[in-house]
PyMOL Python script that loads the backbone (N, CA, C, O; Angstrom):
from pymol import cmd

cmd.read_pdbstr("""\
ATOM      1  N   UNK A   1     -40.361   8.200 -17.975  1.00  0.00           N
ATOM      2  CA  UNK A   1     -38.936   8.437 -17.791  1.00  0.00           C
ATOM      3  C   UNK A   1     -38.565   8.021 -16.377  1.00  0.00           C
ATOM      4  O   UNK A   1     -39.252   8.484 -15.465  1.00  0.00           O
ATOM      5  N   UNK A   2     -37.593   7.229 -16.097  1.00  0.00           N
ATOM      6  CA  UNK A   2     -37.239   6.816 -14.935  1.00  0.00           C
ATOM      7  C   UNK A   2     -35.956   7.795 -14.028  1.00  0.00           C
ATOM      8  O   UNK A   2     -34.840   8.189 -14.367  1.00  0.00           O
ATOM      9  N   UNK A   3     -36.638   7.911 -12.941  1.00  0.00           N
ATOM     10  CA  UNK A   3     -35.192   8.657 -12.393  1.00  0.00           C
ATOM     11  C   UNK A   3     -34.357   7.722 -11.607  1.00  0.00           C
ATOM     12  O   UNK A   3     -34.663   6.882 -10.761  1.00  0.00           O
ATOM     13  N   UNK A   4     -32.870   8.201 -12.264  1.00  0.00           N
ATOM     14  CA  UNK A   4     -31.952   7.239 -12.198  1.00  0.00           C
ATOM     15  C   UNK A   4     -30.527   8.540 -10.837  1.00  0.00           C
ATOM     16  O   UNK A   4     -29.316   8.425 -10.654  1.00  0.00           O
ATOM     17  N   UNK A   5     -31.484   9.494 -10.293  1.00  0.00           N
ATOM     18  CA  UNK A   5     -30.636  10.294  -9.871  1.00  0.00           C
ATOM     19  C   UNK A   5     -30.290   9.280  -8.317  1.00  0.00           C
ATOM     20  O   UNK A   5     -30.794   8.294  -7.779  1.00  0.00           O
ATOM     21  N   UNK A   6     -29.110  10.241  -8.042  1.00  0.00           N
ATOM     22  CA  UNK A   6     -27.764   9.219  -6.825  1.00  0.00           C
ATOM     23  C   UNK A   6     -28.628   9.837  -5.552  1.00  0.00           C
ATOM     24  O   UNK A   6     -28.646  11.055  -5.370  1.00  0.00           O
ATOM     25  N   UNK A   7     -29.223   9.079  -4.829  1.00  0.00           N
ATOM     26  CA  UNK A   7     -29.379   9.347  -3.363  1.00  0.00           C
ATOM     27  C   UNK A   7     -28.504   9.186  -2.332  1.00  0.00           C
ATOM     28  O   UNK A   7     -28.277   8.090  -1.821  1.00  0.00           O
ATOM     29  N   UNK A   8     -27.849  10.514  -1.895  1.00  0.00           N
ATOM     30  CA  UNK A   8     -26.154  10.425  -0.918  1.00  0.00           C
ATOM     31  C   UNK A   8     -26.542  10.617   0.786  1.00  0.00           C
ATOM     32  O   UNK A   8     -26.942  11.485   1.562  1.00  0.00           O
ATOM     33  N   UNK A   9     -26.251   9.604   0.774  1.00  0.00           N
ATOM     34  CA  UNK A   9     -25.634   9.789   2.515  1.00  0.00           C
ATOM     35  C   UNK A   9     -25.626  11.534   3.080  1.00  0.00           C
ATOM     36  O   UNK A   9     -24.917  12.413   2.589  1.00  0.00           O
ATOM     37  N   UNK A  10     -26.632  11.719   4.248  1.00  0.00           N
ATOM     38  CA  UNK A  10     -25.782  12.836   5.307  1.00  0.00           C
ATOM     39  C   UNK A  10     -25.540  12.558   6.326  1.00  0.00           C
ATOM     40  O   UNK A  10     -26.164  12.384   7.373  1.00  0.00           O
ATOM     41  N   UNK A  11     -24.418  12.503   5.957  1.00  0.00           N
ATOM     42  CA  UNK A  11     -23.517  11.123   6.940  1.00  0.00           C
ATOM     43  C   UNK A  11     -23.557  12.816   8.671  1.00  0.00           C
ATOM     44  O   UNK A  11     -23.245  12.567   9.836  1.00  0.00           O
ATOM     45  N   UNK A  12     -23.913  13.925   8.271  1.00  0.00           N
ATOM     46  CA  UNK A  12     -23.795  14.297   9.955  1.00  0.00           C
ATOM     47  C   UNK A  12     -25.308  14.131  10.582  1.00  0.00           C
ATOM     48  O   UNK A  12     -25.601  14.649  11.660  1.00  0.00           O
ATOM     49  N   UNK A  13     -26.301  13.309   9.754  1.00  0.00           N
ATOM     50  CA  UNK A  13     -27.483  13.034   9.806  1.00  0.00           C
ATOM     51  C   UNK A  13     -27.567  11.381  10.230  1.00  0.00           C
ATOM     52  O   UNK A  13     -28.502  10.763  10.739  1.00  0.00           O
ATOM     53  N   UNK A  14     -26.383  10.977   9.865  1.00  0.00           N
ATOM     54  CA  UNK A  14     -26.519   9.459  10.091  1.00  0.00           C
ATOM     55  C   UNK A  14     -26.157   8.887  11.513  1.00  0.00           C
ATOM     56  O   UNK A  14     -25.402   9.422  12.325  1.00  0.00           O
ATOM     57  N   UNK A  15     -26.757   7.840  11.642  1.00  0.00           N
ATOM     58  CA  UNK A  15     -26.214   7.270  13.124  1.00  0.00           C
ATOM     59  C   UNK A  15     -25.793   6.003  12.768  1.00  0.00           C
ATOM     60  O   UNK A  15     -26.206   5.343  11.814  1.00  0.00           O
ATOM     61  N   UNK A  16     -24.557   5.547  13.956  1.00  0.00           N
ATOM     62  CA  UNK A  16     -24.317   3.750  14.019  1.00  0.00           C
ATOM     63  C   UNK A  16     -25.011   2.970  14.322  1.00  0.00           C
ATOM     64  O   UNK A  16     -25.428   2.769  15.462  1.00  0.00           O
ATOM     65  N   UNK A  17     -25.275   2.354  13.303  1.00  0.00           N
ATOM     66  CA  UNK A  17     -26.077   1.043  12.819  1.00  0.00           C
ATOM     67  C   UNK A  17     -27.016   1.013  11.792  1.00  0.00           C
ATOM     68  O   UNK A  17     -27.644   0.059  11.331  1.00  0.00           O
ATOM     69  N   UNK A  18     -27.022   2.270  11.480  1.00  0.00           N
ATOM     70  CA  UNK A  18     -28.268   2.970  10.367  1.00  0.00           C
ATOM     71  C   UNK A  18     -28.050   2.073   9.506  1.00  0.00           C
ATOM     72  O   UNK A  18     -27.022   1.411   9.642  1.00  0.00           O
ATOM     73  N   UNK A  19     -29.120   1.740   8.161  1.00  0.00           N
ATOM     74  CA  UNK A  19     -28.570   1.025   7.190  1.00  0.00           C
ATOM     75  C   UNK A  19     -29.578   1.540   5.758  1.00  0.00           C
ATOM     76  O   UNK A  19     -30.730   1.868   6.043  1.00  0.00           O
ATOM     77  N   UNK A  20     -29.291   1.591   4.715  1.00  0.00           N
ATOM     78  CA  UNK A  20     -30.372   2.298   3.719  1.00  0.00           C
ATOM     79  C   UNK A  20     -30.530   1.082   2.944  1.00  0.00           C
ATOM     80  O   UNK A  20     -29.962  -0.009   2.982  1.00  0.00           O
ATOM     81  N   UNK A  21     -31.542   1.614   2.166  1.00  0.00           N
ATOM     82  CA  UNK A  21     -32.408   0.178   1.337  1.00  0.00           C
ATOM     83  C   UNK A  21     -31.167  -0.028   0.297  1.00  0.00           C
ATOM     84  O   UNK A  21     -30.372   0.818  -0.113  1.00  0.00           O
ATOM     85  N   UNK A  22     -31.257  -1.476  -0.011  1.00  0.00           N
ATOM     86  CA  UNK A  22     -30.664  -2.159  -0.928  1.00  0.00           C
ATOM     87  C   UNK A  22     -30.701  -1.468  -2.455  1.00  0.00           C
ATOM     88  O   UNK A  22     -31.608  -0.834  -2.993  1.00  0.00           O
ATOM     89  N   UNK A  23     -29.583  -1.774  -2.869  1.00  0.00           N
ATOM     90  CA  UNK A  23     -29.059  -1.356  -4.165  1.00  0.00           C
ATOM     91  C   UNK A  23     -29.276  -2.762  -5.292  1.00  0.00           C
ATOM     92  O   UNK A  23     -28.594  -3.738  -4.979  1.00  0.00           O
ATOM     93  N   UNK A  24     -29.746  -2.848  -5.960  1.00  0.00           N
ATOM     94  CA  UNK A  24     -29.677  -4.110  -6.976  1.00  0.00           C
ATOM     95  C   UNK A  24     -29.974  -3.124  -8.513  1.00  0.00           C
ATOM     96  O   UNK A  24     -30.578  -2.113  -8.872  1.00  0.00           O
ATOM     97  N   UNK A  25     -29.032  -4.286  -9.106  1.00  0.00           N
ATOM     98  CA  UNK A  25     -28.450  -4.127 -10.496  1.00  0.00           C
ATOM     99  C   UNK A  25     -28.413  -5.315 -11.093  1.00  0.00           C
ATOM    100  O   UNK A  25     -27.918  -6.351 -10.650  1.00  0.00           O
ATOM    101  N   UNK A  26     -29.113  -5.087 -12.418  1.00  0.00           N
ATOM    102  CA  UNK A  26     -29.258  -6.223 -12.984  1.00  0.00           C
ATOM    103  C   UNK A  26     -27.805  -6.420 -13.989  1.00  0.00           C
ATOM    104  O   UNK A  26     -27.592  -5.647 -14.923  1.00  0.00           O
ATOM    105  N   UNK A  27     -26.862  -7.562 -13.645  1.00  0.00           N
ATOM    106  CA  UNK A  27     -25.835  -7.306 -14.814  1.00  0.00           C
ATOM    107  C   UNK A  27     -25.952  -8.674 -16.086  1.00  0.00           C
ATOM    108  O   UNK A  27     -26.343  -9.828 -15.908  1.00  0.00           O
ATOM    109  N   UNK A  28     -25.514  -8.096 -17.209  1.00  0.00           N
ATOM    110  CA  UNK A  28     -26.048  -9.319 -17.887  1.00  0.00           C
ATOM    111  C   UNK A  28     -24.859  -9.797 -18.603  1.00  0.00           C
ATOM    112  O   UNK A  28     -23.928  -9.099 -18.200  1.00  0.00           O
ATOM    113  N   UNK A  29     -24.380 -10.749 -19.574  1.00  0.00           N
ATOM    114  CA  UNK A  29     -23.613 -11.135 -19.844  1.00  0.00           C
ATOM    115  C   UNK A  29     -22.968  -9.826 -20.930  1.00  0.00           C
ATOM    116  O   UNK A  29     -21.792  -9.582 -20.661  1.00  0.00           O
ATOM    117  N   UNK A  30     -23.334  -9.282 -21.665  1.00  0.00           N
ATOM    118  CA  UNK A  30     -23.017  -8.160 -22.754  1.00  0.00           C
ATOM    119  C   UNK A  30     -22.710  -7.182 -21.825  1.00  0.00           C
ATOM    120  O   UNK A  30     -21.876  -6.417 -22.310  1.00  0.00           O
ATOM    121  N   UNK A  31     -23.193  -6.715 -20.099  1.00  0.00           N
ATOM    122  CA  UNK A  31     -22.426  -5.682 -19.764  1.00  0.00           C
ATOM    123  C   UNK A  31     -21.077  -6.121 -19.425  1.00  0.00           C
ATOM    124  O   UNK A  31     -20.082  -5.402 -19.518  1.00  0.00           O
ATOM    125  N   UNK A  32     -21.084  -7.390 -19.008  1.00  0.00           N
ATOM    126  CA  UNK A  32     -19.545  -8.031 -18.407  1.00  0.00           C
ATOM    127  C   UNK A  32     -18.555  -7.638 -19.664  1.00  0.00           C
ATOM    128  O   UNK A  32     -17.521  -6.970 -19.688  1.00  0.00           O
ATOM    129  N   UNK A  33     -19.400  -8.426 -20.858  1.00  0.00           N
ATOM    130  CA  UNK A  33     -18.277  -8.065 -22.203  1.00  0.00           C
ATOM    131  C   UNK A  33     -18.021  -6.377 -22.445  1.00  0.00           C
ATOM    132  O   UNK A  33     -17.030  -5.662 -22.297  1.00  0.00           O
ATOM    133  N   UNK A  34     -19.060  -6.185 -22.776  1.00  0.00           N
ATOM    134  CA  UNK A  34     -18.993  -4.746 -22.669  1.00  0.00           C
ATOM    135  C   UNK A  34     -17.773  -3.599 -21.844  1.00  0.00           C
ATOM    136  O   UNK A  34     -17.099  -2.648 -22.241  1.00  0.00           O
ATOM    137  N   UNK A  35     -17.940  -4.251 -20.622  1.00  0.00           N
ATOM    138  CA  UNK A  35     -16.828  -3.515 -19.507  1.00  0.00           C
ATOM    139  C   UNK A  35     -15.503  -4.532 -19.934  1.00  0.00           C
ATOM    140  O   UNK A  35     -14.655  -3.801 -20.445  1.00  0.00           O
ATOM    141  N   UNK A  36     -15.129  -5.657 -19.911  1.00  0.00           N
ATOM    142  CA  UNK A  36     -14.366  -6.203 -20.411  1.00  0.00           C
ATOM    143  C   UNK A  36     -13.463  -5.612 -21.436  1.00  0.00           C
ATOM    144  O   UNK A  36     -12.242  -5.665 -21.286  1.00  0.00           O
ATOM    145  N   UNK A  37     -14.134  -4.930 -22.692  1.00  0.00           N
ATOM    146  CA  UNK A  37     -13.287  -4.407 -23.767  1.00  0.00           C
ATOM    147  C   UNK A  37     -13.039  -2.883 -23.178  1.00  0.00           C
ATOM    148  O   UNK A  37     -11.871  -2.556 -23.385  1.00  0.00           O
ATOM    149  N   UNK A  38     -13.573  -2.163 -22.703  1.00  0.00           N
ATOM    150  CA  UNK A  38     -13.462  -0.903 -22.065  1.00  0.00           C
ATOM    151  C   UNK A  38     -12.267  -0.794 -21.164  1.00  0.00           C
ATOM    152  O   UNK A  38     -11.499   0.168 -21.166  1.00  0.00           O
ATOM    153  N   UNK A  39     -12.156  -1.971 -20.307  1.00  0.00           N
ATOM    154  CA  UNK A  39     -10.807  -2.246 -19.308  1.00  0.00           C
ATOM    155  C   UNK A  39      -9.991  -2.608 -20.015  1.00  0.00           C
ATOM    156  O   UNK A  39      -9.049  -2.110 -19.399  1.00  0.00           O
ATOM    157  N   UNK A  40      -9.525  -3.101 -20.866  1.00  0.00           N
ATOM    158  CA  UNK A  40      -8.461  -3.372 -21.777  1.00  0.00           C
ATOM    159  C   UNK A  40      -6.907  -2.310 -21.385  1.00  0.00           C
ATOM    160  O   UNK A  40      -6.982  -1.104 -21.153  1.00  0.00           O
ATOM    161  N   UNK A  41      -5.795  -2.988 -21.391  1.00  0.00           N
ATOM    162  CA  UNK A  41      -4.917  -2.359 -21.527  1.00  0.00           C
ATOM    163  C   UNK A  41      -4.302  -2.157 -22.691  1.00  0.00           C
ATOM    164  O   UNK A  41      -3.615  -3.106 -23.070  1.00  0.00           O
ATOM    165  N   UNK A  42      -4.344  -0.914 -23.597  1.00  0.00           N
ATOM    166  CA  UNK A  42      -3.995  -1.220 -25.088  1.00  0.00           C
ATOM    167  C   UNK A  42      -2.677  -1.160 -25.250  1.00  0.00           C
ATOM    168  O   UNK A  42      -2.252  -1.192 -26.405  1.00  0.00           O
ATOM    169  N   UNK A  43      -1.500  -1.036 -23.851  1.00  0.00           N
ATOM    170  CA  UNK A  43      -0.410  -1.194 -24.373  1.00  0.00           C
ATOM    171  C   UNK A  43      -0.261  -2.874 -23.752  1.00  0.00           C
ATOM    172  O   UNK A  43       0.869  -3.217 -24.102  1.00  0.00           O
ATOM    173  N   UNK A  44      -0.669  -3.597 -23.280  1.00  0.00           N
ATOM    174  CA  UNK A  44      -0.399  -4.902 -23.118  1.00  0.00           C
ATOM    175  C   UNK A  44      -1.022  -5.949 -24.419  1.00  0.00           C
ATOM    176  O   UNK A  44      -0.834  -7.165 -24.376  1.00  0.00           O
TER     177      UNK A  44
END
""", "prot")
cmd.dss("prot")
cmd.show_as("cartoon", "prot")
cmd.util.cbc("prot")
cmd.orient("prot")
């Protein structure tokens, strides 16, 4: 089982210039469609 939990900022822990590891997401053509029909305006 993969943990997919949100790691948040304590931002009164953080300093300027800090930077946290990269975020990557794989998107594929079926999520584009996918979100595509979801955004829809159904009164337009």
């Amino acid at each position: 089982v993969e943990d997919h939990s949100e790691k948040l900022w304590d931002y009164d822990a953080a300093e300027p210039g800090q930077s946290g590891p990269p975020t990557v997401v794989s998107i594929t053509k079926e999520d584009i469609s996918l979100y595509a029909l979801a955004a829809q305006n159904p009164s337009s």
